[in-house]
C-alpha positions, -999 to 999 in steps of 0.1 A, spaced: -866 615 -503 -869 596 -472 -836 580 -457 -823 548 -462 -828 522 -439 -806 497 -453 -777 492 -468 -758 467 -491 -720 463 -481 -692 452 -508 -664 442 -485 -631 435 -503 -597 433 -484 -571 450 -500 -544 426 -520 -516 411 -499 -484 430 -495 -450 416 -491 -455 413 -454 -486 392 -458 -469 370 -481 -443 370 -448 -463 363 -423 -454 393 -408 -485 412 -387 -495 444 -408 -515 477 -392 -512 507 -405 -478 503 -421 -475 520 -460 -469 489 -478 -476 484 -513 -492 454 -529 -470 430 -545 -478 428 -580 -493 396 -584 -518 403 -556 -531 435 -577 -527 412 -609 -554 391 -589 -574 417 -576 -576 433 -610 -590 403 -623 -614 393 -595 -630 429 -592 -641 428 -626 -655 394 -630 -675 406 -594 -688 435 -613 -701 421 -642 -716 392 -625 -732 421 -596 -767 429 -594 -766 465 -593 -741 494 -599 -717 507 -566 -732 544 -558 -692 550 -536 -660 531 -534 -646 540 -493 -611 533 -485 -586 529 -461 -554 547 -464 -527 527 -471 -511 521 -503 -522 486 -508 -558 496 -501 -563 528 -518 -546 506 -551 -571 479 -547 -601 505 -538 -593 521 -572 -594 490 -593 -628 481 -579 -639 516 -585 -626 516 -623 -643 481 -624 -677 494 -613 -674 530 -628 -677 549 -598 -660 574 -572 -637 564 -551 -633 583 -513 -602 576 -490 -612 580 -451 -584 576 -428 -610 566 -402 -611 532 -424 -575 527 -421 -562 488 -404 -563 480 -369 -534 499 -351 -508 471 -340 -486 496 -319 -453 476 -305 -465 449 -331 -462 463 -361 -443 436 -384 -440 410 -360 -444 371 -376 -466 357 -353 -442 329 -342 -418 353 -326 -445 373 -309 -458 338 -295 -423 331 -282 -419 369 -267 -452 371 -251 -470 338 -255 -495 348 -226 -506 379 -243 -506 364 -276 -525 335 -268 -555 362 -253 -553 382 -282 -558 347 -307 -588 338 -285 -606 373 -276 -596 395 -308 -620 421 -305 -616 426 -267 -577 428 -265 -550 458 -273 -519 450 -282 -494 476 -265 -496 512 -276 -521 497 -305 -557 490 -304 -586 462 -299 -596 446 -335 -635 449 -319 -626 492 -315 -609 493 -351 -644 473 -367 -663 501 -342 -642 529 -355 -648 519 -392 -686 510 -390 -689 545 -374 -676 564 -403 -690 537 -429 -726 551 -413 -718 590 -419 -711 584 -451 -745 569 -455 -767 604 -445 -754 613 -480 -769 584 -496 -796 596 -519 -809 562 -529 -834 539 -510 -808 513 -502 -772 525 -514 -749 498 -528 -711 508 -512 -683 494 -513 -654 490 -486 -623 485 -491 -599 478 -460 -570 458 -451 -579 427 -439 -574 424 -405 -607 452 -403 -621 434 -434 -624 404 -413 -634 426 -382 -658 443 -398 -676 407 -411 -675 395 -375 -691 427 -361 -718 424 -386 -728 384 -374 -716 378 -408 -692 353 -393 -686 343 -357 -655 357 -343 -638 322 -341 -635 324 -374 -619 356 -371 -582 346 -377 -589 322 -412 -605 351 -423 -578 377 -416 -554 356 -439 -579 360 -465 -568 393 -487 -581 399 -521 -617 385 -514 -649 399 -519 -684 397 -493 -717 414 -508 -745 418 -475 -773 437 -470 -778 453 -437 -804 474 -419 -784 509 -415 -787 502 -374 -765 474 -376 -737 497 -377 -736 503 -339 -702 516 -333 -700 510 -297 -673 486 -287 -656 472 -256 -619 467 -254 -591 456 -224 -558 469 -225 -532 437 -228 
């Protein structure tokens, strides 16, 4: 069987966690979700999968506990496997790690304001750049592809949604300017279809 070329993405970010409902900046912290965010996610993956054209071949996850809980109610939904990666897990904040965004403004507003208007180009310290993270995900979201034994697998990713919303912007599904509405955004669902090439993980960062 000849590989795929393309490939249709189901992109959901993973319900909000106590943080999110904060306003507090969330990485890679082991938060769960609160419970009406999975009540809500619960709902919304299975209305998506009866309304889908097309059965999920793979559920891919992130690691944290809000994601891997959402990941497994869209895989129940869809009646398929689930797989956690850890090279899908959220962008690395470093010294910003639960941070509302008003006191980092305050602290740092120089920095800040660069990383608001160039996202995927700037690191926060001892973290990473939002455009690596998307790199680092679309990477591993392409290996998991050369298993694909259909002509154009149907996968879903499910990610926090700081990289949900990376991830979007790296595919020219939106324009990065959008980036920060749609990193508020957890709990939604994007269906694309892309050729398999379009996940080019090379990225380009600057250290803040």
């Amino acid at each position: 069987m000849p590989k795929p070329t393309s490939v249709r993405l189901v992109l959901l970010s993973a319900a909000p966690t106590a943080w999110d409902e904060a306003g507090r900046l969330i990485g890679q912290a082991a938060l769960p979700a609160t419970d009406g965010g999975t009540d809500s996610l619960h709902q919304r993956a299975k209305a998506f999968v009866q309304a889908f054209d097309g059965e999920l071949d793979l559920v891919l996850c992130g690691p944290e506990d809000s994601t891997r809980a959402s990941a497994a109610l869209l895989a129940e939904a869809a009646g398929c496997k689930l797989r956690q990666l850890n090279e899908l897990a959220n962008v690395n904040l470093g010294l910003w790690e639960g941070s509302l965004r008003e006191e980092l403004e305050g602290r740092c507003p120089s920095t800040y304001k660069a990383w608001r208007d160039q996202p995927d180009r700037i690191r926060p310290p001892e973290g990473e750049a939002i455009g690596d993270a998307a790199a680092r995900a679309m990477a591993v979201i392409r290996k998991a592809l050369d298993k694909a034994r259909t002509e154009q697998p149907v996968i879903g990713v499910v990610v926090r949604p700081l990289l949900w919303a990376a991830l979007l912007s790296r595919l020219n599904e939106e324009p990065w300017g959008s980036y920060w509405t749609l990193a508020d955004q957890a709990g939604e669902i994007r269906c694309l279809t892309r050729p398999i090439a379009d996940l080019n993980p090379e990225a380009i960062s600057a250290s803040a």
